[in-house]
ROPA-239012 format. One record per residue: x, y, z of N, C-alpha, C, O in turn. Coordinates in steps of 0.05 Angstrom, whole numbers, plus 5000, padded with zeros to 4 digits. Layout:
<pts>
XYZXYZXYZXYZ
...
</pts>
This chain:
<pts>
494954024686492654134700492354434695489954514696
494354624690494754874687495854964716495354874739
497655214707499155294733496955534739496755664760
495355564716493555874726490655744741489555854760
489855534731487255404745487855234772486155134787
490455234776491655074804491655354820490555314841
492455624818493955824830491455924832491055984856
489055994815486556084817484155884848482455994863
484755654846484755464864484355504887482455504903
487755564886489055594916487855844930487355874954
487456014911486956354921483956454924483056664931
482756204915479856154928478656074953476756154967
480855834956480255714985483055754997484055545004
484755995002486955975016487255925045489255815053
484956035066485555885094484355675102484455565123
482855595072481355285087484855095077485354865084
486555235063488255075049490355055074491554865086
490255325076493255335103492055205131493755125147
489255195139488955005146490054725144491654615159
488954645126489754275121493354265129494654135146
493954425113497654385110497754315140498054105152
497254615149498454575182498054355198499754225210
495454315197493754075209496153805214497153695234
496353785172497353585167500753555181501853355189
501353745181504353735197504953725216507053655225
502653835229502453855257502153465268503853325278
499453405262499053055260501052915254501052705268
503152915236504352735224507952815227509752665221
508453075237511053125244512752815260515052735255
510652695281513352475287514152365267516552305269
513152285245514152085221517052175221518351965223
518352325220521152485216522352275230523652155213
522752175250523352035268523951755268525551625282
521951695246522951465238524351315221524151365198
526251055230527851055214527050865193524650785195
528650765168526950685149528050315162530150295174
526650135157526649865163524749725144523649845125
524449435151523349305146523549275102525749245091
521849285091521449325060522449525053522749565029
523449785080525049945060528049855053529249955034
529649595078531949515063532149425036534249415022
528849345026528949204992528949414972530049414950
527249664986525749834970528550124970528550274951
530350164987532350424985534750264993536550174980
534250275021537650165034538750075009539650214992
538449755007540049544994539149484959539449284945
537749754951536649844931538849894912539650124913
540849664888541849794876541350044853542950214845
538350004846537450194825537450394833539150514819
536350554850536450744864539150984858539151224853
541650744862544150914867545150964841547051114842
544650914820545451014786543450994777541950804776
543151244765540451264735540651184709538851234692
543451014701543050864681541650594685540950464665
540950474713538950314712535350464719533650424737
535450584700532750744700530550584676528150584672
532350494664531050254646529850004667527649894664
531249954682530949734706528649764713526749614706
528349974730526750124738524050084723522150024739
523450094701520950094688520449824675518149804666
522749544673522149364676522949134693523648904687
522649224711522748934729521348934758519449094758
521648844775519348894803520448994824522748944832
518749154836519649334850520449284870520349484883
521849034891523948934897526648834885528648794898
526248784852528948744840531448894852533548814864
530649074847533049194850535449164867537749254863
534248984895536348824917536648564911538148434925
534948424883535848164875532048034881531447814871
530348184896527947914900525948014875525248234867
525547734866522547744840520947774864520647674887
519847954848515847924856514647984822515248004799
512147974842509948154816509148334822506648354824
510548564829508748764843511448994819513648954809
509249224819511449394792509749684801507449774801
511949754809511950104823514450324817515950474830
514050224785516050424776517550724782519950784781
514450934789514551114802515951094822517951224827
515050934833516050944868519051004870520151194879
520250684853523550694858525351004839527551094842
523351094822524651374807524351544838526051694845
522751494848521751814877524551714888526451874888
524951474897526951444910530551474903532451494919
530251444871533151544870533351774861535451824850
531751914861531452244858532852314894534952434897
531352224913531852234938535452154948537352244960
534651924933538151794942540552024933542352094948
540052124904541452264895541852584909543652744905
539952584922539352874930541052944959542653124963
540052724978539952615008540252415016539452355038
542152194995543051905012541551835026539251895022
542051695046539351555055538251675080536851545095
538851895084537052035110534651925111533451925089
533851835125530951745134528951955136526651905131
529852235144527352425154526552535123524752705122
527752465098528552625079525852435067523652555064
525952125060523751955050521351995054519652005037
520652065101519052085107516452255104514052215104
518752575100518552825101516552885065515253075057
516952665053516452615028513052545027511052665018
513752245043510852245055509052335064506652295062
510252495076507952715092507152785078504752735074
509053005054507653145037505553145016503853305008
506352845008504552744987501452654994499552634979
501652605028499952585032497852795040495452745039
499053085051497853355056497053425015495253565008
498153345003497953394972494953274967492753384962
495453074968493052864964490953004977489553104960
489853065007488253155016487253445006484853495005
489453654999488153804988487053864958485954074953
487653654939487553564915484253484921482453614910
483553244941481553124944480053434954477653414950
480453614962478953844973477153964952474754004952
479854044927478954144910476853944881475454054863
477453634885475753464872473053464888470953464874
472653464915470653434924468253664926465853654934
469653874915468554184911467054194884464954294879
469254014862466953974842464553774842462553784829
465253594858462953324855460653414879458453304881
461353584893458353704911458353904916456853904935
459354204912459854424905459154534937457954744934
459354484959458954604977461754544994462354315002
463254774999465454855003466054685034468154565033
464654665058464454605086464254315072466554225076
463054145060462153825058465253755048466553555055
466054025027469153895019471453855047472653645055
471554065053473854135082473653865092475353685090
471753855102470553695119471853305115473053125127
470753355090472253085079475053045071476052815070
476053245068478853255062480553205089482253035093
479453435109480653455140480353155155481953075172
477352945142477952715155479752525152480652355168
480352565119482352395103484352435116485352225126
486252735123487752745135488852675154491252635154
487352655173487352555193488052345202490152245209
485652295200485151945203486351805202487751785182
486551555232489151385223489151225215491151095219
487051095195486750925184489250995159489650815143
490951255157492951315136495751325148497451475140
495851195163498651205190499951085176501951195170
499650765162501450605155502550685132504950625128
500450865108502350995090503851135090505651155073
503351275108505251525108507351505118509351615110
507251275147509851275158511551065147513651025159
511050955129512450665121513250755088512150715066
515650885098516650985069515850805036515450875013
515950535049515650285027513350345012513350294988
510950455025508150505021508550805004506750975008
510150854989510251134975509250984953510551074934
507750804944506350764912504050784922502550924908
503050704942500550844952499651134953497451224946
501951284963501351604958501651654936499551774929
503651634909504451724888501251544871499951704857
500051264871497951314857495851404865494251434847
494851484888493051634900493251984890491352134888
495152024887496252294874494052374852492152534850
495652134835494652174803492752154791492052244769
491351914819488451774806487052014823484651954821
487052204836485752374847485852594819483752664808
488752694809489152934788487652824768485952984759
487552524754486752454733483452454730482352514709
481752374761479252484763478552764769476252834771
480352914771479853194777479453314748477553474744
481553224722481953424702480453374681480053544663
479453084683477352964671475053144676474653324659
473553134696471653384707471653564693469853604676
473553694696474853954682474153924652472854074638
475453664643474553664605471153624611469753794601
470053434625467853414620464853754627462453774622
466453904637464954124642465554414616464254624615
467654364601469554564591469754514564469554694548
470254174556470154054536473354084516473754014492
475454224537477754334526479453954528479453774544
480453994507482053764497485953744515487753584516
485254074528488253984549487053824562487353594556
485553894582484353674600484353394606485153234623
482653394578483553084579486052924571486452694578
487953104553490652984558490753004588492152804593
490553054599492453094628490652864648491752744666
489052844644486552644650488352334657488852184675
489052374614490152044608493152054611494651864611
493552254615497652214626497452164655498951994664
495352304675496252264698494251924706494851784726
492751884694491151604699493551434689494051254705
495551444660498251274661500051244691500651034703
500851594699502551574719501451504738502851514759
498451414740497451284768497851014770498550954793
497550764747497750564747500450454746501150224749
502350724738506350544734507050694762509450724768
504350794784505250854813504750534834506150444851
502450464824500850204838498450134822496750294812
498349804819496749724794493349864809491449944796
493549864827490450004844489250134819487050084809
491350354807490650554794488850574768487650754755
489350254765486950154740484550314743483750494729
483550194765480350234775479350484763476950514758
481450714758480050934755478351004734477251214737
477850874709476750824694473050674697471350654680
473150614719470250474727469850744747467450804749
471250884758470351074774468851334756466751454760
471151364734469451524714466151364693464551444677
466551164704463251064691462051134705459951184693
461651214733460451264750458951464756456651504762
461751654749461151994754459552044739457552184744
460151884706458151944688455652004683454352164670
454851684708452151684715451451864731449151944729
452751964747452652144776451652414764449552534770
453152454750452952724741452452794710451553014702
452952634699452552694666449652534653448552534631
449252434675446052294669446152064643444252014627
449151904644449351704615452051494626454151594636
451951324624454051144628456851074610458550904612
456351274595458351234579459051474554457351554539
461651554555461351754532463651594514464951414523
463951694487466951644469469351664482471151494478
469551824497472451864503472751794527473951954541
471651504541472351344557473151124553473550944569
473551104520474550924501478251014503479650864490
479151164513481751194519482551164535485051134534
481051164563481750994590481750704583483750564584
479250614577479350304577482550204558484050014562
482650414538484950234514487450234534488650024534
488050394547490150454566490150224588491950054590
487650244605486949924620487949644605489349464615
486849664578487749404573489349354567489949124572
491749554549494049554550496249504564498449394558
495149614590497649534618496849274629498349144643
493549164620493348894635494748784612496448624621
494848804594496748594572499348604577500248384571
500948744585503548804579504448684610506448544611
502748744638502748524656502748254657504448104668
499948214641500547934631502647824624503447644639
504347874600506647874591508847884593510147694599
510048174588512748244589512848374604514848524605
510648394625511748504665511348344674511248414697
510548024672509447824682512147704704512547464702
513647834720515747824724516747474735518847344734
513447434747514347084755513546834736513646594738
512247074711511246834684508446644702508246394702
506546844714505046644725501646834723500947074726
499946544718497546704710496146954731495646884754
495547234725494547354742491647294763491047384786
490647174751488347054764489546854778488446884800
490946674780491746484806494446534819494146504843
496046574814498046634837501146794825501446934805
502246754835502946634864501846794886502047044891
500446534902498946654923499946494951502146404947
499246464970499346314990496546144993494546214980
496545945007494145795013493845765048495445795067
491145675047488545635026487345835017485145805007
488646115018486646325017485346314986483046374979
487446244970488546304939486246034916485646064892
485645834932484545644924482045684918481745514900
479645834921477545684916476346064913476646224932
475446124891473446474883472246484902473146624920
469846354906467946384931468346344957466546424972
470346244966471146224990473146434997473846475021
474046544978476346754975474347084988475047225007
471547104968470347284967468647205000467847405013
468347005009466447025027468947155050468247355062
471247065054473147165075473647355067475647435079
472847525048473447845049471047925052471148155061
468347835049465747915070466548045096466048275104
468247775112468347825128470648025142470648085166
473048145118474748355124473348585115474148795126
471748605102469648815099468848905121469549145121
467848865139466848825164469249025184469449235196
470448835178474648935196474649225188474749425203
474549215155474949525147472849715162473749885177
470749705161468449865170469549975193470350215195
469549705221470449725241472950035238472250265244
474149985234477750135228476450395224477150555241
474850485205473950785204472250895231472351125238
471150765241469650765269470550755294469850885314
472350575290474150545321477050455314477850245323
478350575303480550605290483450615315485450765313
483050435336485050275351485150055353483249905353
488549955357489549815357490349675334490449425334
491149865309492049905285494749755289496149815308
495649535268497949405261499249355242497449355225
500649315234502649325207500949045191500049055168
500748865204499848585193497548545214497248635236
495348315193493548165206493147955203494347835186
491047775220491447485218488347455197486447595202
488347315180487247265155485147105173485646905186
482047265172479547125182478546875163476546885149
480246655166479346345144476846325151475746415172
475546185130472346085142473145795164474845625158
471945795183470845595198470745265181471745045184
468645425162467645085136466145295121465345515126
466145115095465445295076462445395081461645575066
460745305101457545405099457645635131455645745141
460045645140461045835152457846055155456946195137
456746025179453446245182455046565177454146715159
457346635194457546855197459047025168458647265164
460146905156460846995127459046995117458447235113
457146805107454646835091452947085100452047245083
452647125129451047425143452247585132450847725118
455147645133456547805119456547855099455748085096
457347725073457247755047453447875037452948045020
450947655060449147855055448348055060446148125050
449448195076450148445087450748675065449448865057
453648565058454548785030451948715013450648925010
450848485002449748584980447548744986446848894968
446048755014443448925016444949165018443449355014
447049215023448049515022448749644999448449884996
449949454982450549524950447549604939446849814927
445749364945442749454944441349594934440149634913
441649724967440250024981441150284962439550454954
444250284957446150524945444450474921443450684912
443950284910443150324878439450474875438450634860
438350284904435650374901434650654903433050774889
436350754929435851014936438651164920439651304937
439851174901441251314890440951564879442651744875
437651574872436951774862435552074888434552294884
436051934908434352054933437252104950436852214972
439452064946441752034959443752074938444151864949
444952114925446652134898449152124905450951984896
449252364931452152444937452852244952455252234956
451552064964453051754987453151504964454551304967
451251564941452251374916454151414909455251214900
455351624909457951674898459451604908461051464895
460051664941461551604959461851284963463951154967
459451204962460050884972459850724938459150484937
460150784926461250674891463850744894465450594881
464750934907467651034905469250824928471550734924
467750754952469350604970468650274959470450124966
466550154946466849934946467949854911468549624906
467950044892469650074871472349984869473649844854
472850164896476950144903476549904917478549774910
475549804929476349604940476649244927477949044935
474549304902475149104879478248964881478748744890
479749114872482748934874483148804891484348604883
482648784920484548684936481048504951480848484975
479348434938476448344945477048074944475247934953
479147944935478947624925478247564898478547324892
477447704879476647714852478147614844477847384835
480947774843483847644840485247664861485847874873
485947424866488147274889489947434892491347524873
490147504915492847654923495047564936494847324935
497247624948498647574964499047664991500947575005
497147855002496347985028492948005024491848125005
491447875048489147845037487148095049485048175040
489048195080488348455085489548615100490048515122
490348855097491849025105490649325107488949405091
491449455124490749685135491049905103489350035092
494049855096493750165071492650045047493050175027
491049795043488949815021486350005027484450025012
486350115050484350365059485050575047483050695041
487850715035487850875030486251005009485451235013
485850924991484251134967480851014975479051174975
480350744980477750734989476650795013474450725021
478750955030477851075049475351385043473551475057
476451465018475351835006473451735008472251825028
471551484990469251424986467751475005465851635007
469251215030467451255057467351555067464951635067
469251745077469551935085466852075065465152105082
465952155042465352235021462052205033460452385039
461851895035459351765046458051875077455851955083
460251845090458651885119458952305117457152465123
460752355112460452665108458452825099457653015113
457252745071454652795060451152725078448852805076
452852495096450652435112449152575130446852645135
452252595142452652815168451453025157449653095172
451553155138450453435140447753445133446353645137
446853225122444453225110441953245143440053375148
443752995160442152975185442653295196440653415204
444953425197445253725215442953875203441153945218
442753935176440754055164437353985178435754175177
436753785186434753725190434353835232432353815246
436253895237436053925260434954235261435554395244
433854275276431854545283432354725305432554975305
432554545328433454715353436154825355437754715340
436854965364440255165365441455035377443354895369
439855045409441754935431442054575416444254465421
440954475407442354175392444254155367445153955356
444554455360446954485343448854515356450854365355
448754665367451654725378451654435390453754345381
450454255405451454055419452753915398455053855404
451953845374451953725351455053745339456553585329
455153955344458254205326460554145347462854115339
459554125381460754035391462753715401464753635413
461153655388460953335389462553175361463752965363
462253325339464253365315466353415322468053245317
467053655336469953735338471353585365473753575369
469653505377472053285396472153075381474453065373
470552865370470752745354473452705331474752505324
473553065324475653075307478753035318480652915309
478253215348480653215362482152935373484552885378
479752775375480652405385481452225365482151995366
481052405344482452265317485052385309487052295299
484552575316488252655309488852585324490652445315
488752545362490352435379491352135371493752075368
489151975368489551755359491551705328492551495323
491651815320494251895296497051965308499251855309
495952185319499452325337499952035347502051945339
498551865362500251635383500751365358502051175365
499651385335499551155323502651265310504551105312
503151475299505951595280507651515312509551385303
507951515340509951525354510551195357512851155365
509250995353509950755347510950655330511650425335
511550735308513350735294515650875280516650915258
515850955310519251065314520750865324522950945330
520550695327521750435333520550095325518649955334
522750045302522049845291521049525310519349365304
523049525337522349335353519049405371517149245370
519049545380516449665390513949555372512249405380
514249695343512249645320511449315317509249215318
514449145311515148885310512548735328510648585323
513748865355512848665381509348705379508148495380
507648955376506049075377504148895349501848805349
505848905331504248615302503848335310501748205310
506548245318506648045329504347915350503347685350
504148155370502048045389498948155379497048135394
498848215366496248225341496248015321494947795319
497848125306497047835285499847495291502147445285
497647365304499247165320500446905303501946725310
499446955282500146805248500846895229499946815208
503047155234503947235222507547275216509047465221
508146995202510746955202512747195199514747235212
511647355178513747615174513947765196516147825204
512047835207511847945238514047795255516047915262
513747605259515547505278518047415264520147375276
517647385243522047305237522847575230525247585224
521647805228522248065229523348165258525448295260
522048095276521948175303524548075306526348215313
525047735300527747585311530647815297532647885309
530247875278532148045263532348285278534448415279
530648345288531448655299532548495323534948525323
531548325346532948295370535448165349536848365348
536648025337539447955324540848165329542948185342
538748415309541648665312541948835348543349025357
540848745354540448875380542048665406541948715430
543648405391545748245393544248135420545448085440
540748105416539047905441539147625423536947555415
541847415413541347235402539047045411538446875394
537747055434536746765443533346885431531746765418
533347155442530047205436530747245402528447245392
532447265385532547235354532246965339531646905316
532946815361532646505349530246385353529346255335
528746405381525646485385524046505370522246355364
524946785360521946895336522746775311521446775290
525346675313524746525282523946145280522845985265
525346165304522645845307520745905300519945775280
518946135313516746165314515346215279513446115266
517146405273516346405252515346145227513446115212
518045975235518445665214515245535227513545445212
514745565255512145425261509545535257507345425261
509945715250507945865231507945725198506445595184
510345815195509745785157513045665159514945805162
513145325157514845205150516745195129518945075131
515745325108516945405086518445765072519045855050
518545865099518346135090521546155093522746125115
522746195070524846225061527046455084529246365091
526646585089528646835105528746725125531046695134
526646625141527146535172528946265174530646255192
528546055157530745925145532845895148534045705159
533946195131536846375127537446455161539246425177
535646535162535546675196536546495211538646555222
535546245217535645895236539045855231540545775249
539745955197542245795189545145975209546945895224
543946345194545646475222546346415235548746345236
543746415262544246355281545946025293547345975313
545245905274546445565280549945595270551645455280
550445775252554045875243554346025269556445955280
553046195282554146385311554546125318556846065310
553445905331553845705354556445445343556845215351
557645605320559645425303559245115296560944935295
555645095292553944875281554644985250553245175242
556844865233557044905216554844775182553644885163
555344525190553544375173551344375175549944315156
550344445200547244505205546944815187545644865167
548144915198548045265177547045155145545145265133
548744935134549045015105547144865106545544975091
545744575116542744495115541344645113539744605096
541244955134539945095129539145305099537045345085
541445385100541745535075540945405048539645545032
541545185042539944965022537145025029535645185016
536644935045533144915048531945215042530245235024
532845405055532045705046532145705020530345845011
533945554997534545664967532445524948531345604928
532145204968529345104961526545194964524645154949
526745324985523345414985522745634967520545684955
525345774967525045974947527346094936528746284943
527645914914530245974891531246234886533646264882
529646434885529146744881530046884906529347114908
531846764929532046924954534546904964535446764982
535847084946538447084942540447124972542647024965
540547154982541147275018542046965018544446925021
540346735017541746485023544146345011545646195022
544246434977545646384965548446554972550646444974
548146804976550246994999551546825011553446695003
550046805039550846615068552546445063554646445076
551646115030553145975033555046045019556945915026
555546194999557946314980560146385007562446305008
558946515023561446605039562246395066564546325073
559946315078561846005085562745825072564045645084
562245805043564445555031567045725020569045585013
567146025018568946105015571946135051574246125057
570146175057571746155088572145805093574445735098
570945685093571845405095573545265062573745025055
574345455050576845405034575345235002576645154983
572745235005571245064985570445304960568545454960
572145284942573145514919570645414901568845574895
570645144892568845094877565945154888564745334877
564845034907563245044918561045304914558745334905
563345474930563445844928561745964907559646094906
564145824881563645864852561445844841560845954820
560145704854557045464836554945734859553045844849
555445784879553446014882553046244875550846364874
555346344869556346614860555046604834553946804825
555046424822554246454792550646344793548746394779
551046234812547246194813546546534812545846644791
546746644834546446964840546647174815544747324808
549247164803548947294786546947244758546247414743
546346874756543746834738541246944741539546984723
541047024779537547134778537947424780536147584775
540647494788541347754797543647874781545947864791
543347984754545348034753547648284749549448364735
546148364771546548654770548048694801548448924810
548948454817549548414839553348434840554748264830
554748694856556348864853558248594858559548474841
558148534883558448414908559648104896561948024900
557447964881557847634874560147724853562347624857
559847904831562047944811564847974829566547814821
565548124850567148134858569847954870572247974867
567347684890568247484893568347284883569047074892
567247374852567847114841570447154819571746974808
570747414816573747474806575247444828575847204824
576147494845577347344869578147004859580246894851
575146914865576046664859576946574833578346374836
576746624807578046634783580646674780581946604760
581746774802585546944797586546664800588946624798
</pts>
């Protein structure tokens, strides 16, 4: 980007800058507090990559849970490098990960300060949008949920990569756009999100360059299709088509029924920027009713008269075209287009949150401008800044809930009431908290949610070895390896009760399953030289 056009930057807008910082630390200081749980045992704790950089090769091919032994498809290369940069630095301090997050996220906002300065050149419309991004808790779950660092690290890049682009496109200097297409790479090996940014620059084009297309958006797309190929392929980590799964059902089954129940999380999202309580880690997936479902159909025609409107009045409105191309742009991935494996969640707000912010910001001032009388400004100016102040409050209290993983647990749970991970999560924390009976509870609960979900399973088998139900245990642990071969923790469990019940062979035949999907697992090598002597 240059250290003299970043430093030139800064020394333009320096107290709108020391503003934001403070703001931002001030809002988000409890995060320190919290300890890391849940996806961060996959993602640092029990993270062997992390702890040696000769698996830095690992790192860039395989999924960003490997590293504790689970396949997915999910590939956040970045992420696990942030983290053994960290490990190596600061072991696993928790305030050290968190403290990370914060930052990247006060980064992000003032990055977005200085992008939003070039796309509408009026310095107050930027602040303004930046200070709400900050804020706002619709960004709680990224920041405080260490796991969610591919969210900040591609939000980073796909912010630098539209910023320097700008820059080539106003300047015509050929650094630029290198820095454009390195940091649009390091946005997509942060979180596949980061594709998108390539349709965002068709946009601008139109926005501002008055043409939909130049030559050298022929180097984004080659880059796009490159990483969707090599996804396809040789990151394809479960060898399974990207357009159908592995998904869960019924969500995963049918395009149009997929897209009409995100009509209706469309809706959810809106809500969340507006009245942005009672925010939860997980939600319960709004299914249609039947497929002619009235209130999805209202919905889905809803977005399109609004997609509409943005295109009709685009030219009378430009800067909320921008804004709302930018929020329903980002939101493409996780729309049902292609099937996902979470159908809605709070930090897919994060980067299509700017849009909206972008949208109603430009609005706002457009309506203040039109106002005439004084005494209704100031009411006006007044009414903004509490506004502002009930949104940081609402942040400060959302970061102090998760300072405690059981609190957070119980607080999802009784929100999203079909949400198995929620609740065999919850039973795990009362486990360690040695409340066996409410641990065996939430993992019923969980199996009667989703009969097949592999950990809670493992969880049932635990608890049934505490009550020296031995054969019930290893029923258990079988069935966990069945539902999902890839979930190695069960193959653990029974390795070490057939090793304690004197069953050498037994032992043997798991130990070596483990090391076939895992084999980078310290632990199975150990006891299975043991058993070899």
């Amino acid at each position: 980007m240059g250290i003299k056009n970043l430093t030139s930057l800064f020394k333009k807008n320096t107290p709108l800058v020391i503003i934001l910082i403070i703001v931002g630390f001030i809002t988000y200081k409890d995060c320190l507090n919290n300890p890391l749980f849940w996806d961060d045992e996959a993602t640092i704790i029990n993270n062997l990559f992390i702890r040696d950089f000769r698996y830095i090769k690992e790192m860039f091919t395989s999924g960003y849970h490997y590293g504790w032994g689970e396949k997915t498809n999910l590939y956040r290369p970045l992420a696990t490098l942030s983290f053994a940069i960290e490990y190596h630095l600061f072991k696993l301090n928790p305030k050290i990960y968190h403290l990370t997050n914060i930052i990247l996220h006060i980064i992000n906002s003032l990055i977005l300060f200085f992008l939003s300065q070039e796309l509408f050149r009026l310095k107050k419309i930027s602040f303004f949008i930046s200070l709400l991004y900050l804020i706002h808790p619709q960004a709680t779950e990224v920041v405080n949920y260490a796991s969610h660092r591919p969210e900040l690290l591609m939000c980073l890049f796909f912010l630098l990569s539209f910023y320097t682009y700008i820059k080539f496109t106003k300047t015509n200097k050929k650094f630029f756009l290198f820095n454009s297409l390195f940091f649009y790479i390091l946005s997509i090996l942060s979180k596949e999100m980061g594709i998108t940014l390539v349709l965002f620059l068709f946009f601008y084009n139109i926005f501002k360059l008055k043409k939909a297309f130049n030559k050298y958006l022929l180097f984004f797309i080659g880059i796009a299709f490159l990483y969707t190929g090599l996804r396809a392929t040789c990151l394809n980590f479960l060898g399974v088509s990207l357009l159908k799964g592995p998904q869960f059902e019924p969500y995963s089954e049918n395009l149009v029924e997929r897209l009409l129940i995100f009509s209706k999380i469309f809706f959810i999202y809106i809500k969340i920027f507006f009245w942005p309580v009672g925010l939860h880690m997980e939600r319960d997936i709004p299914y249609l009713k039947s497929p002619w479902e009235i209130k999805a159909i209202l919905a889905s025609s809803s977005i399109i008269i609004m997609v509409g409107l943005l295109v009709i009045k685009r030219r009378k409105y430009p800067e909320e075209f921008l804004g709302g191309s930018w929020f329903l742009l980002s939101l493409l991935p996780v729309s049902g287009v292609i099937p996902i494996n979470t159908a809605i969640a709070e930090h897919y707000l994060y980067l299509p949150s700017i849009g909206f912010f972008m949208f109603i910001v430009n609005l706002i001032f457009k309506g203040y401008k039109k106002i005439r009388k004084n005494w209704f400004k100031y009411i006006f100016r007044s009414l903004i800044l509490i506004i502002f102040i009930g949104i940081s409050c609402l942040t400060i209290k959302r970061n102090k809930e998760w300072n405690d993983p059981l609190t957070l647990y119980q607080s999802t749970a009784k929100y999203a009431k079909y949400s198995f991970r929620a609740h065999n999560n919850l039973g795990v924390e009362y486990f360690r908290r040695k409340n066996f009976r409410k641990a065996e509870y939430y993992f019923k609960k969980a199996l009667n949610i989703n009969p097949n979900y592999a950990p809670a399973l493992n969880n049932i088998g635990v608890i049934a070895l505490r009550k020296g139900k031995v054969k019930e245990a290893i029923s258990y642990y079988k069935k966990s390896k069945e539902k999902d071969p890839n979930y190695l923790l069960a193959y653990k469990n029974l390795a070490h009760l057939y090793i304690k019940l004197g069953l050498k062979k037994e032992a043997k035949k798991e130990l070596e399953d483990i090391l076939q999907r895992f084999p980078y697992d310290q632990e199975a090598k150990r006891l299975l030289r043991i058993i070899n002597k």
